[in-house]
FIGUTI-452003 format. One record per residue: x, y, z of N, C-alpha, C in turn; residue in one letter. Coordinates in pm, whole numbers, plus 50000, padded with zeros to 5 digits. Layout:
# residues N
XYZXYZXYZa...
***
This chain:
# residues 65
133601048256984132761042357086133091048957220x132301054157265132081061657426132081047557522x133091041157581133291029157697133061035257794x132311037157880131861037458048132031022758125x132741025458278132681014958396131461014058388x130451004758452129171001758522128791009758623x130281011658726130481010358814130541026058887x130851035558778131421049458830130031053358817x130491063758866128711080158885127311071758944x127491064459066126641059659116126311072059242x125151073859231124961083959377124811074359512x125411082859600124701076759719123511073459774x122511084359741121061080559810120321084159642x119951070959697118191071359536117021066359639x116261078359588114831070959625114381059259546x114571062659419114001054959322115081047959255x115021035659225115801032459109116531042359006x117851039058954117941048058827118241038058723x117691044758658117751034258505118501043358372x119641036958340120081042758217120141034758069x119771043557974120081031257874121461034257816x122101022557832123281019057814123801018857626x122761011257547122991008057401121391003757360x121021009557253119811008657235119571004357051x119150993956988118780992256858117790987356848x116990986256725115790980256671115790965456759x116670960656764116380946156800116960940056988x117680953957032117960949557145118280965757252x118190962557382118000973657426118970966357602x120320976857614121100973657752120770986457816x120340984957936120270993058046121060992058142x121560997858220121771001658378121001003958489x120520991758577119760998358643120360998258789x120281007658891121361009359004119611010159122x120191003859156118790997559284119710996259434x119071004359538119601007059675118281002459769x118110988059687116970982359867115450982259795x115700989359652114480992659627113460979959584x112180976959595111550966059557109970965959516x109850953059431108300958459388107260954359510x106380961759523105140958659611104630938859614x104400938059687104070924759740103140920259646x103450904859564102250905159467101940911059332x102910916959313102750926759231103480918759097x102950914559028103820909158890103830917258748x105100914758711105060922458589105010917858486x103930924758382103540916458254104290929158126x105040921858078105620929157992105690921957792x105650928357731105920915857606107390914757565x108090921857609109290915857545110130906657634x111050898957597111870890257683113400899857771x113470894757887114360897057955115540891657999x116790896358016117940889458050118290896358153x118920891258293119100900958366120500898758439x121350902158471123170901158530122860907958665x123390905458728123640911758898125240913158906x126000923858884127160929158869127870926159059x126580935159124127020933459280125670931659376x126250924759489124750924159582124340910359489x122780912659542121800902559533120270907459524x119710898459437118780898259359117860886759411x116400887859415115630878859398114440877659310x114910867259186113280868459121112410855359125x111420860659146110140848959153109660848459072x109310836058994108840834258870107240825158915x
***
């Protein structure tokens, strides 16, 4: 098993989100996603079909349901 921090090889400046996938199987899928301010457009909701779980390691998060 390859163990990685969360925490290491973060860049300083992202325009964009980065998203890594972390562990990936038929039935479940962990990402990394490293967000610097970034946010969705006003209004903007996301329709997706699968279900989500989401952790905030550091900082702060806001979701509107």
């Amino acid at each position: 098993m390859n163990l990685k921090n969360f925490f290491s090889n973060i860049p300083d400046n992202l325009q964009d989100e980065l998203i890594e996938t972390v562990l990936k199987s038929d039935s479940i899928r962990i990402e990394r996603i490293i967000s610097k301010g970034q946010f969705s457009p006003e209004n903007f909701w996301y329709n997706q079909s699968e279900n989500e779980w989401v952790i905030v390691l550091e900082g702060k998060a806001l979701i509107k349901y």
